[in-house]
Structure formats: structure tokens, C-alpha cells
C-alpha positions in Angstrom: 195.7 145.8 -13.6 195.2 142.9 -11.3 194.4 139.0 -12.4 193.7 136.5 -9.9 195.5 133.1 -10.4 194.4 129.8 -9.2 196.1 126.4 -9.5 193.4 123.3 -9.2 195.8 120.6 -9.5 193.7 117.7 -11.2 189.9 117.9 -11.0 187.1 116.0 -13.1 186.5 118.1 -16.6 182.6 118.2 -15.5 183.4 119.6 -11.8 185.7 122.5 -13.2 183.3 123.4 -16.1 181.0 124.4 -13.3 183.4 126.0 -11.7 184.7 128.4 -14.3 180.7 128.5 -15.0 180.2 129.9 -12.0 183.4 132.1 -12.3 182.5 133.4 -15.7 178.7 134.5 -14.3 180.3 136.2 -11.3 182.2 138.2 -13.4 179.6 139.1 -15.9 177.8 140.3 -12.7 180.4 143.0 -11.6 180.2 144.3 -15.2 176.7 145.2 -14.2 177.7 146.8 -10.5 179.9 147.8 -8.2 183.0 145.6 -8.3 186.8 145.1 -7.6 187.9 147.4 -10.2 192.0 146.5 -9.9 191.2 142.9 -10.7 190.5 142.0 -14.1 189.9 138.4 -13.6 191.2 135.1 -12.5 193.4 132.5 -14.4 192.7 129.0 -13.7 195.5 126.4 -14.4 194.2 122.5 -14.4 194.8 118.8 -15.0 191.8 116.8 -15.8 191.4 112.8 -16.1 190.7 111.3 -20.0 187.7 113.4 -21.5 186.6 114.6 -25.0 185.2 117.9 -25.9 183.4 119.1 -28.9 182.6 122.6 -29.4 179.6 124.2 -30.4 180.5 124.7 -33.9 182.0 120.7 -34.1 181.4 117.9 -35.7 180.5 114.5 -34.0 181.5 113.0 -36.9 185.4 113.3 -36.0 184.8 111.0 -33.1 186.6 108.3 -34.7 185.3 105.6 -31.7 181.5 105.1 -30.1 180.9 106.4 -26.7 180.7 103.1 -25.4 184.3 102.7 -26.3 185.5 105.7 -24.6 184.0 104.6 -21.2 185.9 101.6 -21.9 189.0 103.6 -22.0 188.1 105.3 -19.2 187.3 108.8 -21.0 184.7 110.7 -21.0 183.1 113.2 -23.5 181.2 116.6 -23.3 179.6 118.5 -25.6 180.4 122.2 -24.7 180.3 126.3 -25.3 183.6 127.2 -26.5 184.7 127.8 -30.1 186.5 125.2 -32.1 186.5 121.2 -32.6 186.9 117.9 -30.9 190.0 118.1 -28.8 190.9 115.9 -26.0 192.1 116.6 -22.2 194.5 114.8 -20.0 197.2 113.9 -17.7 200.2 115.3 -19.0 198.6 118.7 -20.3 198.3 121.9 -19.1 194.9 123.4 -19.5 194.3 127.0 -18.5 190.9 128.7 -18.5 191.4 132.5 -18.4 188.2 133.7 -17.0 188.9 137.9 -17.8 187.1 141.0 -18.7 188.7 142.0 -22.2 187.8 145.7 -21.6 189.1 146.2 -17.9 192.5 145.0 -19.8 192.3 146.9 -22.6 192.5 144.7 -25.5 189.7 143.3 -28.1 188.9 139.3 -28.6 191.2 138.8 -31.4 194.2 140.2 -29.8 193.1 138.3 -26.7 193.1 135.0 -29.1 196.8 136.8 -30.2 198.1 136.6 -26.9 197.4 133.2 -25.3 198.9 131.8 -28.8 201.6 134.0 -28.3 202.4 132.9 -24.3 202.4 129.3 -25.5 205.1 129.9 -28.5 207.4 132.2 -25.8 207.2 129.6 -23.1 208.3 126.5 -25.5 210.4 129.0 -27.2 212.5 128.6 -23.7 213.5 124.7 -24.7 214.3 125.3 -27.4 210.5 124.7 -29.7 209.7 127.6 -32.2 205.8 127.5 -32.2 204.2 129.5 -34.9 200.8 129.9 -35.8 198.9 128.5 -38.9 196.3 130.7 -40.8 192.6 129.2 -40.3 193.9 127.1 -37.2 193.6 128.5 -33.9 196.3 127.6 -31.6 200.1 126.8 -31.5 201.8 124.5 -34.3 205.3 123.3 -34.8 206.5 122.8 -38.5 209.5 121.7 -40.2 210.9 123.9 -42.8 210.2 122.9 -46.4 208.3 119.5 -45.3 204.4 120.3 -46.5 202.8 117.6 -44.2 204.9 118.0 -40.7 202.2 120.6 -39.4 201.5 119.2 -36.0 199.7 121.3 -33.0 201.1 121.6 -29.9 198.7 123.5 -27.9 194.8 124.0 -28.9 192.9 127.2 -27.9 189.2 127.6 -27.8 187.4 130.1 -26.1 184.0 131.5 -25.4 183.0 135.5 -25.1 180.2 137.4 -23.8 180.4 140.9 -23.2 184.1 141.1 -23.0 184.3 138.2 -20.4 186.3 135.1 -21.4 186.2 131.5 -20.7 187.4 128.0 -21.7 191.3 128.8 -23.0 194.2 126.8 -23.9 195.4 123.2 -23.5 199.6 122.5 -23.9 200.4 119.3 -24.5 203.6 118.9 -22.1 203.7 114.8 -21.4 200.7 114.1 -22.8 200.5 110.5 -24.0 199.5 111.3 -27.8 197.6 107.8 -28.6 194.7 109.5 -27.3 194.3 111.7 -30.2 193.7 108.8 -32.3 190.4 107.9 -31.3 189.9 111.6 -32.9 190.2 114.1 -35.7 192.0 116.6 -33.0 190.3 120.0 -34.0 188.5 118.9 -37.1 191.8 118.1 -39.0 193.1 114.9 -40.9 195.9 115.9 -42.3 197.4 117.3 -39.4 199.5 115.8 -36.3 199.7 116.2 -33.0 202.8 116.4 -30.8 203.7 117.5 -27.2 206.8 119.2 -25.8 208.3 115.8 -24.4 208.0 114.4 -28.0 209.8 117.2 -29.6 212.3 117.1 -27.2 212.7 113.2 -26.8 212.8 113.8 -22.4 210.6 115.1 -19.7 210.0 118.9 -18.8 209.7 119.7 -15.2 205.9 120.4 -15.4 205.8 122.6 -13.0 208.8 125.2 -14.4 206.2 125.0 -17.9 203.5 126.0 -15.1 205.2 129.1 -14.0 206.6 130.1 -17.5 203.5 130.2 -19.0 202.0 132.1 -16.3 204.6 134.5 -16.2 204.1 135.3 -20.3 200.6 135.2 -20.2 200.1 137.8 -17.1 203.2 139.8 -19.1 201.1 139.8 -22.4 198.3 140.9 -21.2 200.2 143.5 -19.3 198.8 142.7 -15.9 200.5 141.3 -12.6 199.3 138.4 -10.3 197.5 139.6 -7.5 198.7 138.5 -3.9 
């Protein structure tokens, strides 16, 4: 099977929302009718400027700071569709937006969930990181043996369903400057860091090798190829 993949570069959260809208309703479309049948869907990579998201099940109360005080910052903040918490979005991060049909591919929502976290935890796993997954906490987490409070994620995943069809995703933090997270409690969690592969490393990653590993295991995992 077929996935389309699409590099956006950097593009306002708002603008790429509607995008991957508009994306998502195609595809729900050609559920309903005739429609590519060797293509399962198309992967979006991204970049966006400062912004805040809380999903639909969130709390506003872990926005630490007023909105006034974001825009002061330079950040804005949305109140969105997907699954999960607050989380933020920036420069630095790689955020991917999957926008698939679960059934053309064969595989059910929670093995979907399964595999993104997995892609993340075999692309880090190439500088050396061992991501792991922590029960009751979607995403990727990195945790020091025997030390009870060095949980710290790495990469959150929230994602929205309907009728097999996927959207939102995944966010990897690769350079991402980590005071941002401050302003929040990053997905509903207080006693919990945050960290980023340039932190665990102590030196930048070639952002764009990260790019193309994480593609690579993610198309693998879902056993499909990138279509040309």
C-alpha cells in the first residue's frame, strides 16, 4: 500500500490545521466512493511558529500563563480536536500529521497509536536514546534506571479518528528550546519533564537526517512505501 508524503517546511499552526482539515474530509470522501485505492493516505511533516494546543478532553487550567502573556511571547494558542492535553509546538520540533485510512492499511486505532510511538523510539534509538513508553501516557518517554522522578517525554502523540481516518499525530522534540514548556503543565502532567534529543545528547542532530529516519520507520511500520 501506497502513502503520500509531504514536507511543509514551516507554516502557521492555524493555516496547516486547515490544511490537514481539508485533507482529513477528502479522505473521508473516498471512503464513500470511488477512490485511489493503492494510496492509503498522505503524511505530512511540519514546523510551526510558538503555539499552544489543548485537546478536547484538556484542561485550561494547566495553562500556567494568561493569553495575554502568550501574545506577548509571541505564541499563540488553540483549542483543538485531537486526543490528549496542553502541549506546545515549535521551532526545533518535528511535528507530523498522518492523515490515513486505518482499514486500507490493515491495522486497528490502537496498534496505529502502537506504531507512531514505536517510529519515534527506533529513530532516537539510532543516537543512541532508548525511548520507552509509559502506561496511561501516550507518547515517547526517556527514563533513567532506578531514579523514580526522571520520567521526561520526548515526543507527544495525540490523534483524532473517524471512521478509520486519522489526523493530528506526533510532535519530536529535536532542538526544541524547552523553556517553553514552562508556561505549561505539558500533557496534563506535573510531575513529569520534558526533554528533546539535543538535550539528551548535549549537541545538535542534523534535523533533516531525524526527518528521513522517522519517515523511513514510520512508512516501514505501517508496512507501506512512499509513493513517487
Amino acid at each position: 500500500m501506497k502513502v503520500e508524503f509531504e514536507d511543509l517546511g514551516v507554516m502557521p499552526y492555524k493555516e496547516c490545521w486547515e490544511y490537514q482539515q481539508r485533507l482529513f474530509d477528502e479522505r473521508l470522501m473516498h471512503r464513500a466512493g470511488a477512490s485511489d485505492a493503492e494510496c492509503a493516505g498522505r503524511i505530512l511533516f511540519v514546523e510551526h511558529p510558538p503555539v499552544y494546543t489543548l485537546g478536547k478532553s484538556g484542561h485550561e487550567s494547566n495553562m500556567l500563563v494568561g493569553y495575554a502573556h502568550l501574545q506577548a511571547l509571541g505564541a499563540e494558542f488553540y483549542h483543538i480536536d485531537r486526543g490528549g492535553d496542553i502541549t506546545f509546538h515549535g521551532p526545533g520540533q518535528l511535528v507530523g500529521y498522518p492523515i490515513l485510512d486505518l482499514d486500507r492499511l490493515g491495522i486497528g486505532l490502537r496498534r496505529y497509536i502502537e506504531i507512531l510511538e514505536q517510529s519515534i523510539i527506533d529513530t532516537i534509538a539510532h543516537y543512541g536514546l532508548r525511548g520507552t513508553r509509559l502506561e496511561g501516557a501516550t507518547g515517547v518517554w526517556l527514563h533513567d534506571d532506578g531514579v523514580a522522578q526522571s520520567w521526561r517525554k520526548i515526543c507527544a502523540i495525540g490523534v483524532r479518528a473517524s471512521r478509520f481516518v486519522t489526523m493530528h499525530g506526533f510532535a519530536l522534540n529535536c532542538s526544541t528550546d524547552l523553556g517553553w514548556f514552562s508556561k505549561i503543565n505539558p500533557c496534563g502532567f506535573t510531575d513529569k519533564g520534558v526533554t528533546s534529543i539535543e538535550k539528551e545528547l548535549g549537541h545538535k542532530v542534523d534535523e533533516g537526517e531525524v526527518r528521513r529516519l522517522l519517515l523511513g520507520n514510520l512508512v516501514r511500520l505501517l508496512n507501506a512505501e512512499v509513493a513517487q
